[in-house]
N, C-alpha and C positions, 0 to 999 in steps of 0.2 A: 784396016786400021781406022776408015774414017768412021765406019759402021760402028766401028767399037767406042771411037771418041763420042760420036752421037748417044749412044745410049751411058756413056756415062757422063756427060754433061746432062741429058735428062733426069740423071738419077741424080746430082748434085742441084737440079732443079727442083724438082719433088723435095727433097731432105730440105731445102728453105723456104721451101712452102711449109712445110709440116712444122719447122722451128717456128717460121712465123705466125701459124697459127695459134702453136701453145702459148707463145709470149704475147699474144692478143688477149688469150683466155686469163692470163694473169694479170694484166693490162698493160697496152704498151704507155713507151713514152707519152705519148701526144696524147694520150686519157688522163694519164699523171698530168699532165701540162692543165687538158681542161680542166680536170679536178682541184688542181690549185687555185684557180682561174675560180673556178666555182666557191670555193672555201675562202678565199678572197672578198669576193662582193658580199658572201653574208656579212663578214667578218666587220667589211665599213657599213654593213646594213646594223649588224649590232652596235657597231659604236655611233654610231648617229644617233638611233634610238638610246643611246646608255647616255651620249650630250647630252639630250632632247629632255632626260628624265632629270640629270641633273642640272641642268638650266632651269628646269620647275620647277625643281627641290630649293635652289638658292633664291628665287624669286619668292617661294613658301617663306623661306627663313628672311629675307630682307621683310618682309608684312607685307600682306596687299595693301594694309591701309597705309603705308611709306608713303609720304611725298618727295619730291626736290623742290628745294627753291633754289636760285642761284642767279647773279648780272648776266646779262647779255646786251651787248649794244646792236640785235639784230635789226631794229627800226633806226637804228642813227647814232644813236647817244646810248650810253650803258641805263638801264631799267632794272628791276627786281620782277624775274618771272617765275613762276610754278610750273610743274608739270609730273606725271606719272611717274614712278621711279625708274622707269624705262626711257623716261626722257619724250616721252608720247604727250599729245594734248597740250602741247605748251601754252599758258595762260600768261598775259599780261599784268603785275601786279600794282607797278608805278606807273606815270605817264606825266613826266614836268621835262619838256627840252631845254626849259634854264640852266638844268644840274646834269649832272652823271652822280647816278644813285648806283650803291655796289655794298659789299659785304652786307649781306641777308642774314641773319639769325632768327631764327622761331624760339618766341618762346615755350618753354615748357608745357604749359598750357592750350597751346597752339593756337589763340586767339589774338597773338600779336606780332611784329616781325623789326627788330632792329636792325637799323644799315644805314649809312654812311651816305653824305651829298657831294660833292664837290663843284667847282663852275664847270657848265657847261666846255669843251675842249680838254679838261684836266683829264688823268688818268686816275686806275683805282689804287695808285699809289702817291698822290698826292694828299699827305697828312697834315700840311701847313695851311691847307685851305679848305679841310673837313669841317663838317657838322655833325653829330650823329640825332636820327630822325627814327620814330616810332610809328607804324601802321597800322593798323587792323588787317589781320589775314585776307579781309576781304577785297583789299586795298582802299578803303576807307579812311578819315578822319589822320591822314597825315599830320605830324604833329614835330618841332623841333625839339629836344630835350638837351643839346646841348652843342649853343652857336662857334661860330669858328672863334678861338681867343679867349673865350670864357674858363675862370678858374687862373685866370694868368698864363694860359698853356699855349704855346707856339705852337703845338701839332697835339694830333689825339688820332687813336686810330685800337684798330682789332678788338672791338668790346664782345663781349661777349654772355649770358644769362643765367644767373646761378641755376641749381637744380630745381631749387624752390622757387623761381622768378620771381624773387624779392628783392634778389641783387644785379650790378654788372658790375663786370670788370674789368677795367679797360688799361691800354698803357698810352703815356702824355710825356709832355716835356715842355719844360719852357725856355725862355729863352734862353741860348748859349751854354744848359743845359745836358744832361743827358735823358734817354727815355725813362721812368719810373714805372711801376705799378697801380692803379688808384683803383677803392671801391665805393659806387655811389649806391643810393637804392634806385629803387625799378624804373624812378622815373627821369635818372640822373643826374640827383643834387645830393648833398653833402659827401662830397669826394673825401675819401680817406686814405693817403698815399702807407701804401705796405710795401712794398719794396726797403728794406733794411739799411743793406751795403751800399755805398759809392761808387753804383756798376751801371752797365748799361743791361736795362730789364725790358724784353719783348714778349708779343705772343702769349698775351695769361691764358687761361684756363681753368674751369672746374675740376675735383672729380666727382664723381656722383654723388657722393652723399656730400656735399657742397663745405664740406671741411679744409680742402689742401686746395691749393693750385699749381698748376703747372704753368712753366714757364723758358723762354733763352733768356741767357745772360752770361755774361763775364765771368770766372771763378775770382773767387775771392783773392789767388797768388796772383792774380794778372791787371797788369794796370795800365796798360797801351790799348788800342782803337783797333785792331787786326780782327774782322768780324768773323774770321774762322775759328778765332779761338771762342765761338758763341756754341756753350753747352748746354742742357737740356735739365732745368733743376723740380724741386718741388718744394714747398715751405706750405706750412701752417696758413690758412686764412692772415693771421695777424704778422706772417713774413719771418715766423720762428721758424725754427726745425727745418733750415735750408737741407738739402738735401740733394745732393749732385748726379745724374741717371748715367751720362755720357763723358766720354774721355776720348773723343778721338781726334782732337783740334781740326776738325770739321767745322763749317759755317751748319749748326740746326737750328732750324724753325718750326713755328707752325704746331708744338704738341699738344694732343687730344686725347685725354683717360679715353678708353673704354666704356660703353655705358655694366659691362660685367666687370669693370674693377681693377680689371689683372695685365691690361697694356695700354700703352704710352705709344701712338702714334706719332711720326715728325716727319719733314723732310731734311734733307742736308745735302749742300753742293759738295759735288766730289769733282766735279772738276772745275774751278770758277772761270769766269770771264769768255766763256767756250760762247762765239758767236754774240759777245755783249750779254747773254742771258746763264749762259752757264749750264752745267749737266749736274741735274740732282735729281735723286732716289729717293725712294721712302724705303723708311725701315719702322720698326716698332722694337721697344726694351719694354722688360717688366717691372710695374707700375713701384715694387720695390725693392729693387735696383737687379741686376746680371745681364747679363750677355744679349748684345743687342743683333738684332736679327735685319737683313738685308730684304722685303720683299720685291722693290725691283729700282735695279739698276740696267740699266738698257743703254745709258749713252745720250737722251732726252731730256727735257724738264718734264718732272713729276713733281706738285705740289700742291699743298694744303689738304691734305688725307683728312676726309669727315668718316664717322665709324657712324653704322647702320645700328638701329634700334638693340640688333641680335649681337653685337660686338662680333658677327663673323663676314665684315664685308665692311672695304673701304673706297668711298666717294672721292675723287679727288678731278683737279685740271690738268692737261697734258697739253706739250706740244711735241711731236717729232720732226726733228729736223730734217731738212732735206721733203717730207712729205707731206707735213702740214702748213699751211698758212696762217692760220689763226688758231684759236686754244680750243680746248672741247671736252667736255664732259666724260670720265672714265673711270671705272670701279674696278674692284679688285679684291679675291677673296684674301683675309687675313693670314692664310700659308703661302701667298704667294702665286698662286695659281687663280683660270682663267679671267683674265685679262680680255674686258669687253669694253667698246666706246658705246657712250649714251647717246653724246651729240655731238656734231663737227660739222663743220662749212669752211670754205674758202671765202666766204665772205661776212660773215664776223667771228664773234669770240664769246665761248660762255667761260665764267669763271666761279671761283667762289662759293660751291655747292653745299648748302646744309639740306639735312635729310631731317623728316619733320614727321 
């Protein structure tokens, strides 16, 4: 009996040798297992290289010849610096510790740069103690063009460069007032207020072919102070042909044509008073009018969306709560997708970014 048990536990040893050999020849598990293993690391090997190519196709499409300008208080006080559209090489553009110099605009031509002064300790939202000031791209021949109070105007702020750099156009107010509209020429004198209605008018804008503007404001049924009901319009040069893009009794700011024509950049608080700063997104509608589109909402401050040369990439400021300390530099393709920072510190703040 034992003799017999023996040879056939041998023969049911051999029989799983033999199974396991064929299921080798087919391959077992654990080949499967490397094999996947292997199919795997191409797999992030290809998609690194597929980033890698579209990270240089988007840098292609933004122009190498792009610049940034944008405030940074990294020496002390806010400044007007430049730097590579990667946010590389940063240049110093201004250099007066009397003031805090902020909102940068190039012009058209790109031999000049408008922005804003304010006293030394002020922030870049102090409108009631602005100047706005003219530079040479090279940071040369600083010049005032329009001192704090002049024109009768208690505050002045967000000007901005027609397409032709003939004009600007800025929003003011005087005193016990509301905000308006006004346009002067290049050098900002003979202001010509276009704003129409009895509204509170922020945030102008061109569009490219320097015809309309864009603009927030009040609707015309509304006549209380609730800054959420601030909608997103566009009118004529001469403040006809209002034209209303947004309906979402949202607080919007901040809107920028496109330089191809066909969107309307903004930010807009969706959750207000979140941490004193509040949670806003950008989104973009079309330039005329339908459905406006969400590109990000995260829960963050996302604001003042600048549009790149190619209208497929937008510049803007962030901060994320909880992980940033200060604001910084970040762009964004115009569907939505990859989401890159340019520049960030924990110990200052860039803001305010025109692409040039």
């Amino acid at each position: 009996m034992k003799s017999k048990f023996i040879i056939k536990m041998f023969s049911i040893f051999i029989l799983l040798v033999y199974l396991f050999t064929q299921i080798s020849a087919c391959g077992t598990p654990v080949k499967k297992s490397a094999t996947r293993k292997k199919i795997h690391t191409n797999e992030r090997h290809s998609e690194t290289i597929a980033k890698k190519k579209r990270v240089e196709t988007e840098s292609h499409k933004a122009g190498t010849s792009s610049r940034l300008i944008y405030a940074s208080n990294r020496t002390g006080n806010l400044e007007i610096w430049t730097s590579e559209i990667d946010g590389s090489n940063p240049i110093q553009l201004t250099d007066n510790n009397i003031y805090e110099s902020w909102w940068p605009r190039v012009s058209p031509d790109k031999t000049k740069v408008l922005f804003y002064r304010s006293p030394k300790g002020t922030d870049e939202s102090s409108y009631k103690q602005t100047s706005l000031w003219r530079i040479n791209i090279d940071g040369k021949n600083a010049t005032v063009l329009i001192p704090n109070r002049s024109y009768g105007w208690h505050t002045q702020g967000v000007a901005n460069w027609s397409p032709d750099g003939t004009k600007i156009v800025m929003a003011a107010s005087s005193k016990n007032s509301l905000w308006h509209l006004y346009v002067t020429d290049s050098s900002g004198k003979n202001p010509v207020r276009v704003s129409k209605r009895q509204s509170l008018y922020l945030d102008p804008s061109w569009s490219p072919d320097g015809t309309k503007l864009v603009y927030s404001a009040f609707p015309n049924d509304y006549s209380g102070s609730k800054l959420n009901h601030l909608e997103i319009f566009t009118s004529n040069l001469d403040g006809s042909s209002e034209k209303r893009l947004t309906f979402d009794e949202h607080r919007d700011h901040d809107p920028y044509w496109s330089p191809d024509g066909q969107w309307i950049t903004f930010e807009t608080e969706v959750m207000p008073l979140y941490w004193l700063l509040g949670k806003w997104a950008l989104r973009i509608t079309p330039a005329n009018g339908g459905e406006t589109i969400e590109l990000l909402n995260d829960g963050h401050v996302n604001t003042l969306p600048r549009w790149s040369p190619d209208s497929s990439q937008l510049y803007f400021y962030r901060l994320r709560f909880r992980e940033d300390k200060k604001f910084g530099l970040w762009r964004i393709n115009r569907d939505g997708t990859n989401l890159i920072q340019i520049s960030g510190s924990s110990n200052y703040k860039d803001i305010q970014a025109d692409v040039y």
